[in-house]
C-alpha positions in Angstrom: -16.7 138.7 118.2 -19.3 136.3 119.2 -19.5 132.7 117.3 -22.8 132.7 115.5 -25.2 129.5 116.5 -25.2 126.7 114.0 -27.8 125.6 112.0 -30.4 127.6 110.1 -30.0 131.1 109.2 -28.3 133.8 111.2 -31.6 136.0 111.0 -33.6 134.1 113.1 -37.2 132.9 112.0 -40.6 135.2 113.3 -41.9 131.5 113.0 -40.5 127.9 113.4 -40.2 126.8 110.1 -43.0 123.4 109.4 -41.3 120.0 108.6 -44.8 119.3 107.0 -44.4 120.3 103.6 -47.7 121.4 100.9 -48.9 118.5 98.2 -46.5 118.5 95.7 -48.5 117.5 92.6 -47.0 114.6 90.4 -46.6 115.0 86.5 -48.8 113.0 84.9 -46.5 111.7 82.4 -44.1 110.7 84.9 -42.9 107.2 84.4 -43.8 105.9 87.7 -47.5 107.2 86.7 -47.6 105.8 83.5 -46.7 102.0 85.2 -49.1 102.6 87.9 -52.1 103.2 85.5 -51.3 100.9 83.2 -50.6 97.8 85.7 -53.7 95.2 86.2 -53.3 95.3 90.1 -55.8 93.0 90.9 -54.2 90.7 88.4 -51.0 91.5 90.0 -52.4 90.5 93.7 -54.1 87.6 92.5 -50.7 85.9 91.7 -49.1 87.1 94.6 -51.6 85.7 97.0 -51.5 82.8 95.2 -48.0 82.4 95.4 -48.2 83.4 99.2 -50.6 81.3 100.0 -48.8 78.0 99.2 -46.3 79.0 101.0 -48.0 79.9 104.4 -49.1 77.2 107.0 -52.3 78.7 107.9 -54.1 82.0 107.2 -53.5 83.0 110.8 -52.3 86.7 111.0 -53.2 89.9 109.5 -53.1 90.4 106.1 -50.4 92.3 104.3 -50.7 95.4 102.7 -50.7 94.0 99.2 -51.2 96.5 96.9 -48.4 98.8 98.9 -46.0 95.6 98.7 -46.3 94.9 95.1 -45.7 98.5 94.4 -42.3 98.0 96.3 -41.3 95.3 94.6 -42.2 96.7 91.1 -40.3 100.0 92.3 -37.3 98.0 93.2 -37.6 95.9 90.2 -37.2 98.8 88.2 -34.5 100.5 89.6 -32.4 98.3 92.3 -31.9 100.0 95.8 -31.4 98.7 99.2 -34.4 98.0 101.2 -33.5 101.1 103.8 -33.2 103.2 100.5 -36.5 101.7 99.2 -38.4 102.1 102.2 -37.2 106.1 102.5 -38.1 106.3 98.5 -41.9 105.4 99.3 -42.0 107.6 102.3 -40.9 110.7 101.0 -41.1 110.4 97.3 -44.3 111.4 95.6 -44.4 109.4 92.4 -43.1 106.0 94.4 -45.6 106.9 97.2 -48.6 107.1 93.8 -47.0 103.7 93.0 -47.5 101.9 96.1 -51.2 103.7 96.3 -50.2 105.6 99.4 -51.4 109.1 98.4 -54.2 109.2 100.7 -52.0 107.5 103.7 -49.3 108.5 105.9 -48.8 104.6 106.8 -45.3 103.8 104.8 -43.6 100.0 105.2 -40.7 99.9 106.9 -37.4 97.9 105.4 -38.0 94.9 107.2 -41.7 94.7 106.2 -40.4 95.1 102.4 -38.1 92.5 102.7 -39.7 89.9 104.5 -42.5 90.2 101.6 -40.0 89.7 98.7 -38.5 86.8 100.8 -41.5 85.5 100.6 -42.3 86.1 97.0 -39.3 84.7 96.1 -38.0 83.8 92.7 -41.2 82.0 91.7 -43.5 85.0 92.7 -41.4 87.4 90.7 -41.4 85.2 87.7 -45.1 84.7 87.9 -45.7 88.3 87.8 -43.1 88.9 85.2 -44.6 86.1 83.0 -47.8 88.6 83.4 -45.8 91.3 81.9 -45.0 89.0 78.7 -48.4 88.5 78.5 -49.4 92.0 78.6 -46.8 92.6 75.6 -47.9 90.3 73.6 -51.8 91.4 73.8 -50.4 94.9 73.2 -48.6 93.6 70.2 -45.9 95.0 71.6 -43.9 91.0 71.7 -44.5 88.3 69.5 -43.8 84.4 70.3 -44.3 83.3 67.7 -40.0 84.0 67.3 -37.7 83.2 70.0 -34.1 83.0 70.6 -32.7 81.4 74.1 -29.2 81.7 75.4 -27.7 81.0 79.4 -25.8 82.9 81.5 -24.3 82.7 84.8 -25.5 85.5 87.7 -22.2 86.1 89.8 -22.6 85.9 93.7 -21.0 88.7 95.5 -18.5 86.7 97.4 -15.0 86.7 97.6 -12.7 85.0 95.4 -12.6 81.5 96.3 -9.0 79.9 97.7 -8.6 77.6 99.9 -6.2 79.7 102.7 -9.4 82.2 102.6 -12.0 79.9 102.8 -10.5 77.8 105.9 -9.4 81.4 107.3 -12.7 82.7 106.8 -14.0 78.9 108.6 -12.1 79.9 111.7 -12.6 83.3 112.5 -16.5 83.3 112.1 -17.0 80.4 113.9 -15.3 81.7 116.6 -17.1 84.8 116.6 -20.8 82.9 116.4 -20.0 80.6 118.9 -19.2 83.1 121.9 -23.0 84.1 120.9 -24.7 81.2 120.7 -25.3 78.6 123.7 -22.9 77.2 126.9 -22.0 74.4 124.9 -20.7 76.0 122.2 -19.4 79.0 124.4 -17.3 76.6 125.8 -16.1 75.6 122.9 -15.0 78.4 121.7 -12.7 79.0 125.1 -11.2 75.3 124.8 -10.7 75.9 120.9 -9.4 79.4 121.6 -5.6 78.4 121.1 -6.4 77.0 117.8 -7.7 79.6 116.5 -4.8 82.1 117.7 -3.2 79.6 115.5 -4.9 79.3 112.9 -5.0 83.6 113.1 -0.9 83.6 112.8 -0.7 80.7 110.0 -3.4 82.5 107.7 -1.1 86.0 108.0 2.5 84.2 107.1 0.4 82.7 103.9 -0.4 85.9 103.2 2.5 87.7 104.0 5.6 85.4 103.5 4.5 82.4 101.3 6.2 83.4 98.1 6.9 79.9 96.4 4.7 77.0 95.4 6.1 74.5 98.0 6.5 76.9 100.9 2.6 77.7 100.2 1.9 73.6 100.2 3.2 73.3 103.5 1.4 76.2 105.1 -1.8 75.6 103.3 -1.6 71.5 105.0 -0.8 73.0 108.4 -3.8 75.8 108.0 -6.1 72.3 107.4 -5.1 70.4 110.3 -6.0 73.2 112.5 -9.4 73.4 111.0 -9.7 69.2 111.1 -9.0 70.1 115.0 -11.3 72.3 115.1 -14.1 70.6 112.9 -13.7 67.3 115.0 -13.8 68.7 118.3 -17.0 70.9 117.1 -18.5 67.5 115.9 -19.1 66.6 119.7 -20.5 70.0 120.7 -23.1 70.2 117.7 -26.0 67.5 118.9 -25.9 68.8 122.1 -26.1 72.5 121.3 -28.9 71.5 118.8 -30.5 69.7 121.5 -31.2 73.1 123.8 -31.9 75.0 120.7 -35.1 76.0 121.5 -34.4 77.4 124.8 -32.1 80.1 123.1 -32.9 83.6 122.6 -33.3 84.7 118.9 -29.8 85.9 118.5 -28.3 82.8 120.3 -30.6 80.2 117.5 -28.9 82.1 114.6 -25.4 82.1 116.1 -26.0 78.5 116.6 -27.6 77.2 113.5 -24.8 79.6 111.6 -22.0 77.3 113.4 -24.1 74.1 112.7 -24.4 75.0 109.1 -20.1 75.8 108.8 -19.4 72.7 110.5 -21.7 70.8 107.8 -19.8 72.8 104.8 -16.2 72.4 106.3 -17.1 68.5 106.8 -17.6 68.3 103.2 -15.1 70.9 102.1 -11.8 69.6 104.0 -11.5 66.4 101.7 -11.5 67.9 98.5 -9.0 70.4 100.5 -6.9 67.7 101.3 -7.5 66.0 97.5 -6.6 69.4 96.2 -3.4 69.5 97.9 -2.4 65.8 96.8 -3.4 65.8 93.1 -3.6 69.9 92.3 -6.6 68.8 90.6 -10.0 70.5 91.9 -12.6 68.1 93.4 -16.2 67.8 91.9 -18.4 69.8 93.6 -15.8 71.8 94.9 -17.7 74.1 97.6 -16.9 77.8 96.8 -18.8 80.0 99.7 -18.8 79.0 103.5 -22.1 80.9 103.4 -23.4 80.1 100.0 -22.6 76.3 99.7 -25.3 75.8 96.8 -23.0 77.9 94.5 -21.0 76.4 91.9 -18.1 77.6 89.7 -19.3 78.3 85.6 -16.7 77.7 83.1 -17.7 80.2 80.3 -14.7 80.5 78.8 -14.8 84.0 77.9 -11.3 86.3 77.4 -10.0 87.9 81.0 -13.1 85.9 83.4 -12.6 81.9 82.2 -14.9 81.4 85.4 -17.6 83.2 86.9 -19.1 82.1 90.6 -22.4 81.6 91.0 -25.9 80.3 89.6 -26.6 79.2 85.8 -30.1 81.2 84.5 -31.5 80.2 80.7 -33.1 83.3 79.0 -35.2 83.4 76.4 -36.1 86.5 74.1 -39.6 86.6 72.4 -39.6 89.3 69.4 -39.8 92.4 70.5 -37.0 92.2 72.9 -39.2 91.1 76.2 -37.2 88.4 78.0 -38.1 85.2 80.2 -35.6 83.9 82.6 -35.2 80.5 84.6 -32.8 79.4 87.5 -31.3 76.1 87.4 -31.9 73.8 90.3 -28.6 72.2 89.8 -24.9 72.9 88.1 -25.4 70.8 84.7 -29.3 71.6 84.7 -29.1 74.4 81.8 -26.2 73.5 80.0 -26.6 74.7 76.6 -27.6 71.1 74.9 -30.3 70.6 77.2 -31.8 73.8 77.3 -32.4 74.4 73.7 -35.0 72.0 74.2 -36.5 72.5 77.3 -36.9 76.9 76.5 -39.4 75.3 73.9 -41.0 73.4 76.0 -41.4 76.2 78.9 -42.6 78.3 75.7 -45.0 76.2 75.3 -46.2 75.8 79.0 -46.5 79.7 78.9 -48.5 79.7 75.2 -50.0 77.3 74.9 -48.4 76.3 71.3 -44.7 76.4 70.2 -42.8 79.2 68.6 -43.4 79.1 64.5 -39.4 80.4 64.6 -36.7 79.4 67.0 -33.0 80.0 67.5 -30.2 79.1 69.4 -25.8 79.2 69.3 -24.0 76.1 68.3 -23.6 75.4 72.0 -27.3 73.4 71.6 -26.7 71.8 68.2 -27.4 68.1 67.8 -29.6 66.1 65.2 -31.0 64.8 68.4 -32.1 68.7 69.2 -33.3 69.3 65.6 -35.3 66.4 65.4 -36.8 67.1 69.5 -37.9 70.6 68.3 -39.4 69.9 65.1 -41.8 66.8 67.2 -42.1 69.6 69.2 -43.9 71.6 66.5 -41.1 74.0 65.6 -41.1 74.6 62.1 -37.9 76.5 61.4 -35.3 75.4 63.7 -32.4 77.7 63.7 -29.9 76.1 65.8 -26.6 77.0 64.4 -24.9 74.0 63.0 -21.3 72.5 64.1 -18.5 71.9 61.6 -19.8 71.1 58.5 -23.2 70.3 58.9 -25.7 72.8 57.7 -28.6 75.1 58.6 -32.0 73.8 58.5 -33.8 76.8 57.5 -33.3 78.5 54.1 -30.9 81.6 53.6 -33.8 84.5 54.5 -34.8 82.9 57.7 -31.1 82.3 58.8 -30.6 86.1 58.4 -33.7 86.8 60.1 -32.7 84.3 63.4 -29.4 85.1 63.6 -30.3 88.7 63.9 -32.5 88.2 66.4 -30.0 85.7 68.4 -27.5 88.6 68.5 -30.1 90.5 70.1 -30.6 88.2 73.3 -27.0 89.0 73.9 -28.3 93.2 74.3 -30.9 92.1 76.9 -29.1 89.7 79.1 -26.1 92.5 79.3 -28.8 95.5 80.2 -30.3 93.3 83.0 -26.6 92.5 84.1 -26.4 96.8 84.7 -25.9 97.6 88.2 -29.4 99.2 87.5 -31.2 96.0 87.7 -29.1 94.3 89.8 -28.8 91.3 88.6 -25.5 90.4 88.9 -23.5 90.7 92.4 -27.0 91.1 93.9 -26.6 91.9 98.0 -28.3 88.7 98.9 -27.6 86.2 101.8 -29.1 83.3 100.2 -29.0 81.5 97.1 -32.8 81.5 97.6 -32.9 85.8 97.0 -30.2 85.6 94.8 -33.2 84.1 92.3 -35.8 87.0 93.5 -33.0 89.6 92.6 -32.0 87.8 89.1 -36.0 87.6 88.4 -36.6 90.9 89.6 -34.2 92.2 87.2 -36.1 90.6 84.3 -39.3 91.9 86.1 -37.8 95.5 85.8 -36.3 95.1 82.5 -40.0 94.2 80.8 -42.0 97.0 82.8 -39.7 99.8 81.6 -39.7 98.8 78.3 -43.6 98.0 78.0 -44.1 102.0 79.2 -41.7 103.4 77.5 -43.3 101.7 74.0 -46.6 102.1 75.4 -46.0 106.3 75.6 -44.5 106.0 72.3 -47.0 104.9 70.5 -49.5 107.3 72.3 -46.7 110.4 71.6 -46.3 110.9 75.1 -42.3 112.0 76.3 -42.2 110.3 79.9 -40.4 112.2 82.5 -38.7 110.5 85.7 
């Protein structure tokens, strides 16, 4: 019997079948339709062009396709996707094509193009067009800040659990790789360093493997760092020259080279608390936690089954109504709880123009100091919730009222922590878009609750 050909049907088409498929028309109470005709666009690209043109040198160039771009992003921001699964959403799907204002186009950005213009934005330009969104609730009545509630929150990195076998391990092997990339100097390196690393291969697999006891993984954790301090010294007197003839490198050769540049500055400053580590069992200040992330830190939260979490410190504040607000801390100890319940006010404030009438916050940012500092402020009811014995200073129906509303926050900070915002464990290679994806998330969190109350209160059941 003959084999049938593959593909298609076995009665053979009179005519080749057209990949160019007929309009498809879009509902019109689709929820990507409703956002798109209820969005200020040209306030939208105002604020991105702002925030894109302090960041360029010179308006050399041609000028992006703005209005297709900031679709993307709010797309995205709505529902997280990689940027190849964002860029074949706008090409092929009708509602996200409407969103982007491609209808009449066949032009479509490619992955690259989406995410160099996010990079760009980056977590200012996100929070600039999400403070828009606020704005927009609260003229449609919709928010009111005249009540808030704040609260932190740590956004977890997707990195491995830190150790120091795996970090030092994870040291060795990549700068390896990078350097047999990268320029002569450092491919030299890399074959005069090439026993050390063998070395370094076979002591990292008998911690894993065979290091059972507390003293047995001492020894092989000490012998694992004075490979690396080898290693690290030796790469010490290859790095000026090999930045020297950076420029003369081809693309891939600069990365691999300022990758190995920027390990040898992180193991520099991570092999002493190692070493302190392995003296004291105490953890160093600072302790580095990411080869590849150095800027993130370790968050005690204290909460049962994940005492720490590892990766940036956000402060979110609620207005009533349930739209949120969210900052990134610059530093480890810059939003801890005590200094925060002030500071929310005062970015309130910068937002409003006048402080909230009603304000609350957990006992984590209790202190006469505080209650004194928001009431100058222009605060009237301060409802941060009192320590020990001291008590409330609002009466019994406003404490009801604000700690109601301070359970809420807790609702909002977990929906934006959904893998459907992508807040948390975002797949960034930066700390700088880890704060576009934890902005973002906000971003989406406010759009889809301003349509979705926005078709309620016009009776309209949004599809999509």
């Amino acid at each position: 019997m003959a084999k049938s050909q593959r593909g298609g049907n076995r009665q053979p088409e009179l005519l080749p079948r057209s990949k160019t498929t007929r309009p498809i028309p879009i509902e019109g109470n689709h929820r990507l339709v409703e956002l798109t005709d209820s969005l200020d666009w040209t306030e939208m690209e105002v604020r991105a062009e702002t925030v894109r043109a302090s960041k360029l040198k010179n308006g050399a160039g041609r000028p992006p396709h703005m209005r297709a771009l900031l679709g993307a992003m709010v797309l995205r921001a709505t529902r997280y996707m990689p940027y190849r699964v964002l860029a074949d959403q706008i090409q092929h799907y009708a509602p996200a094509r409407y969103l982007c204002g491609l209808t009449e186009t066949d032009w479509s950005p490619d992955h690259r193009t989406l995410h160099d213009f996010m990079e760009q934005m980056g977590e200012e330009g996100a929070r600039f067009i999400n403070e828009y969104a606020v704005e927009w609730a609260v003229e449609e009545k919709l928010a009111d800040p005249k009540v808030l509630v704040a609260d932190t929150t740590a956004q977890e990195a997707a990195i491995p659990h830190p150790n120091e076998m795996g970090l030092m391990a994870a040291f060795m092997t990549t700068v390896a790789a990078a350097s047999t990339k990268a320029g002569s100097e450092l491919k030299e390196f890399a074959a005069e360093a090439a026993p050390e690393f063998e070395a370094a291969k076979k002591t990292a697999r008998e911690y894993r493997l065979f290091a059972k006891t507390k003293e047995v993984k001492g020894k092989v954790l000490a012998e694992m760092a004075n490979f690396v301090e080898q290693v690290n010294k030796r790469l010490a007197g290859v790095v000026t020259a090999a930045e020297a003839k950076r420029a003369r490198l081809s693309k891939y050769a600069k990365v691999a080279t300022d990758k190995v540049l920027q390990l040898h500055e992180t193991m520099t400053k991570l092999l002493p608390q190692i070493r302190y580590w392995l003296k004291t069992g105490y953890v160093a200040s600072g302790k580095v936690i990411s080869l590849h992330l150095p800027e993130l830190y370790s968050i005690v939260r204290g909460k049962v089954g994940k005492t720490v979490e590892f990766g940036l410190s956000w402060g979110i504040r609620r207005l009533r109504g349930g739209y949120l607000m969210a900052t990134l801390a610059a530093a480890k100890n810059q939003l801890v709880d005590s200094r925060f319940a002030v500071s929310a006010v005062n970015e309130h404030i910068a937002l409003f123009g006048k402080p909230p009438k009603a304000y609350a916050y957990d006992r984590g940012g209790w202190s006469k100091k505080n209650v004194r500092a928001l009431k100058k402020l222009g605060v009237k009811e301060v409802g941060l919730a009192p320590r020990g014995k001291a008590e409330w200073q609002v009466s019994a129906a406003t404490k009801k009222k604000l700690v109601s509303e301070r359970a809420q926050v807790e609702g909002g900070i977990g929906t934006i922590k959904h893998k459907k915002y992508g807040f948390n464990l975002p797949a960034a290679r930066s700390v700088k878009m880890m704060g576009f994806c934890g902005q973002s998330a906000v971003l989406g969190f406010n759009l889809n609750k301003l349509v979705r109350e926005l078709a309620k209160r016009e009776k309209r059941q949004l599809v999509g």
